[in-house]
N, C-alpha and C positions, 0 to 999 in steps of 0.2 A: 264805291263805298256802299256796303250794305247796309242801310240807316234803318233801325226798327224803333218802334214807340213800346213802351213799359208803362207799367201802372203805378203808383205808390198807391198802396191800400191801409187797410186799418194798420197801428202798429207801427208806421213807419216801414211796411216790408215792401219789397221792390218786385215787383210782379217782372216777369220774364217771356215775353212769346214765347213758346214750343221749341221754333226753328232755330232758336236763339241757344236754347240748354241742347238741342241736340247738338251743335254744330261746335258747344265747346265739352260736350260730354259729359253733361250734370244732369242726374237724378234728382230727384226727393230726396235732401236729408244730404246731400254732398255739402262738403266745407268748401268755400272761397276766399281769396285775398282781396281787399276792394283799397286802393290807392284813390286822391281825389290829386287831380294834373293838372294845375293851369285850368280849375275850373270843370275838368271834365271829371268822369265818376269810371275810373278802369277796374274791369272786375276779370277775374281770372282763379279758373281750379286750382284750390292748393295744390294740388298734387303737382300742377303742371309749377307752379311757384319751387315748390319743395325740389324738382328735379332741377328748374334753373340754378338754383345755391349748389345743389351736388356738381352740376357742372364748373359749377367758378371755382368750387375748393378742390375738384378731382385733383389739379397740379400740383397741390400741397399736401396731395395721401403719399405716404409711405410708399415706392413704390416692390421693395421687397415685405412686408407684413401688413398686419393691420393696425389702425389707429388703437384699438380694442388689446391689443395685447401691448402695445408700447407703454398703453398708460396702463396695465397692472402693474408691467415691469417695473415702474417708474414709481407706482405706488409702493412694492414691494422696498423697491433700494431705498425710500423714504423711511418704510418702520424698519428697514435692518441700521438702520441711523441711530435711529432713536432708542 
């Protein structure tokens, strides 16, 4: 296990080694997801968050169209109701 020390600084902001953002891909100014587990503080790239849900929901796309046009359809056959 690679165990690295961080800082907490003014503000409450969470200081990050170097080797630490490069190794999960974070610049200045990227967004993260931060979960607290049993005590511990898991931090991870949205984006890399944002892909895990795309993956859990893929099974449930359409797999002839898109989710995007099912629901205009859908909106459509609503106002020819109404």
């Amino acid at each position: 296990m690679n165990v690295q020390r961080g800082r907490l600084v003014s503000g409450g902001r969470l200081q990050l080694p170097s080797n630490i953002r490069r190794s999960l891909g974070l610049a200045d100014g990227d967004q993260v997801v931060m979960q607290v587990v049993d005590g511990e503080l898991h931090v991870r790239p949205a984006r890399d968050a944002l892909k895990r849900i795309q993956a859990m929901l893929r099974p449930y796309a359409p797999v002839d169209g898109s989710v995007v046009e099912e629901l205009i359809a859908d909106r459509r056959a609503e106002a020819a109701r109404d």
